[in-house]
C-alpha positions as CSV (number, residue, x, y, z in Angstrom):
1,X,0.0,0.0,0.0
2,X,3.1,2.2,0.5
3,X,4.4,1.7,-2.5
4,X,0.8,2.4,-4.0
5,X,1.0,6.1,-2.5
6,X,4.6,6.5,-3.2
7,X,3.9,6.2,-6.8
8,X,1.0,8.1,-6.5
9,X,2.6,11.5,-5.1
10,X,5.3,10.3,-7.5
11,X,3.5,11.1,-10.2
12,X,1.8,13.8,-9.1
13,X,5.1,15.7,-8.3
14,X,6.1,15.2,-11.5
15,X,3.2,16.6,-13.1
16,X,3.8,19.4,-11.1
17,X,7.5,19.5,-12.1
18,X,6.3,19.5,-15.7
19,X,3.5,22.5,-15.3
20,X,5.2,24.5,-13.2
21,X,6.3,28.0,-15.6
22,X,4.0,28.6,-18.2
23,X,1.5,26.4,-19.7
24,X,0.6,26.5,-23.2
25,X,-2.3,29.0,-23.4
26,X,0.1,31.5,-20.8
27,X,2.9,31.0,-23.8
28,X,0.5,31.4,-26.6
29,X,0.5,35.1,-27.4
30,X,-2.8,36.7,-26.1
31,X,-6.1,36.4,-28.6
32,X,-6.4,39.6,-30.9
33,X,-9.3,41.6,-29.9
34,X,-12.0,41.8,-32.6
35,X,-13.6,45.1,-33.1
36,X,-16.7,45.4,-35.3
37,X,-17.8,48.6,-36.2
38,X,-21.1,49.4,-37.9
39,X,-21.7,52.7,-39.7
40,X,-24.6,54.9,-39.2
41,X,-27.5,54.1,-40.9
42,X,-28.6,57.6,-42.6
43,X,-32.0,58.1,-44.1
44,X,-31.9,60.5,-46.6
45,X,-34.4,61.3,-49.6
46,X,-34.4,59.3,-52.8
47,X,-33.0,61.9,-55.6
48,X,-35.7,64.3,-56.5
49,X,-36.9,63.1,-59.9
50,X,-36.6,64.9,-63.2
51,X,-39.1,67.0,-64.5
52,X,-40.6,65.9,-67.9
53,X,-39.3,68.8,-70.6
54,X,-41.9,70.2,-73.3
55,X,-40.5,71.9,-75.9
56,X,-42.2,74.8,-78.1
57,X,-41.4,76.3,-81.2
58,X,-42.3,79.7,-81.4
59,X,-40.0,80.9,-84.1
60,X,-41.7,79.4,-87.3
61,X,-38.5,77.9,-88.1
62,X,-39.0,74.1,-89.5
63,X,-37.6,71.4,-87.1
64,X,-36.2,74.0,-84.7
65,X,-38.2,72.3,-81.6
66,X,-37.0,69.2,-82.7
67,X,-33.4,70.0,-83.2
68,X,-33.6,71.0,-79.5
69,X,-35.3,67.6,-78.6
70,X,-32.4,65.7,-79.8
71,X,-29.7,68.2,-78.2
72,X,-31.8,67.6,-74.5
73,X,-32.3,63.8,-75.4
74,X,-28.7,63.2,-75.7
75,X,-27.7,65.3,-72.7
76,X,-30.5,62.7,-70.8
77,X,-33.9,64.7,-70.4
78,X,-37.0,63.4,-70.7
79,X,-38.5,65.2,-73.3
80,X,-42.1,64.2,-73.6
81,X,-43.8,66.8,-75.8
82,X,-42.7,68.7,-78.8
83,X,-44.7,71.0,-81.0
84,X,-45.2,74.6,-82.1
85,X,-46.9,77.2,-80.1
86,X,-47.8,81.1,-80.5
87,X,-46.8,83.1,-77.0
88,X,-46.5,86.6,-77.4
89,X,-43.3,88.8,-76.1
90,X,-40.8,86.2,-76.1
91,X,-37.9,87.0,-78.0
92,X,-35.5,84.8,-77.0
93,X,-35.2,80.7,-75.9
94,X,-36.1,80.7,-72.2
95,X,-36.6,78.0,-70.2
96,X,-39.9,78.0,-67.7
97,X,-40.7,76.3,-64.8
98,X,-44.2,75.9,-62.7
99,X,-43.0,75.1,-58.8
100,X,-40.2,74.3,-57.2
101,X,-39.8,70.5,-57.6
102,X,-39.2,71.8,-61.8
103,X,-37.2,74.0,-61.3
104,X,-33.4,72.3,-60.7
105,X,-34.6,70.5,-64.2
106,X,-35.1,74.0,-65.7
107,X,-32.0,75.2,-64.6
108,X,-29.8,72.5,-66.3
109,X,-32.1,72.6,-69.1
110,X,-30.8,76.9,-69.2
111,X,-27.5,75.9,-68.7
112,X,-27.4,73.2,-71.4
113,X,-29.0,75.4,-73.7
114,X,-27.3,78.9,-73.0
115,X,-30.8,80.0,-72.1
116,X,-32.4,81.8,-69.6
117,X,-34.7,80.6,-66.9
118,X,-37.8,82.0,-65.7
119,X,-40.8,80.7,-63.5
120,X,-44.2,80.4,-65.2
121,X,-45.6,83.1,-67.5
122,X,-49.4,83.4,-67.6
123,X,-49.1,82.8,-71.1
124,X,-48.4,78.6,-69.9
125,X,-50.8,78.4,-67.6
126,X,-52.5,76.2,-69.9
127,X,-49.7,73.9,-70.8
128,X,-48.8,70.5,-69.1
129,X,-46.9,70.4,-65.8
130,X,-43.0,70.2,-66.0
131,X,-40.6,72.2,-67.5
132,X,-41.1,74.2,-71.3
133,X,-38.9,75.4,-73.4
134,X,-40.1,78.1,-75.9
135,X,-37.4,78.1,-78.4
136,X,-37.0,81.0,-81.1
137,X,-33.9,80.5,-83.2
């Protein structure tokens, strides 16, 4: 039975030898640390979208309106209406626009065309909603 516990505390010292210092997970550099960030989630408004363009020739000129369709085509407006149309006192190609959701529209329409831009005349009251373009040569 002696030698029993003799082997015993044997053993047991020499485990003890052998894990005394550092054990493996005190040798083992330390675990990195994981940081997970998460950005903001910002609500802002979908992009305002483009007013439809009408264009209006009031010059007389054959194909004037639709020369001026293609130009705003290719520079990506949506030109949905062109035709001819009589409106007093305008001498030059201005660009018009009815509130204030047309008007960034209108204003890349004027600078596209080297034209001015102008809220609504009375004259277009009648016309559809979006952005005209009277053009006269």
């Amino acid at each position: 039975m002696l030698l029993f516990l003799g082997t015993i505390f044997l053993l047991l010292g020499w485990q003890a030898l052998s894990s005394s210092g550092k054990s493996d997970d005190e040798s083992a550099p330390p675990p990195s640390a994981v940081t997970t960030t998460t950005s903001p989630t910002t609500t802002s408004k979908p992009p305002a979208k483009p007013a439809e363009v009408h264009i209006y020739n009031i010059s007389g000129q054959d194909g004037l309106a639709g020369r001026t369709r293609d130009e705003l085509v290719a520079a990506g407006f949506n030109v949905v209406n062109v035709d001819d149309l009589q409106v007093p006192d305008v001498t030059v190609t201005t660009v018009y626009w009815g509130d204030e959701a047309e008007r960034a529209t209108a204003e890349e329409v004027g600078k596209k065309l080297n034209a001015p831009v102008e809220k609504r005349i009375p004259e277009l009251a009648e016309q559809p909603a979006g952005v005209i373009v009277l053009v006269t040569g």
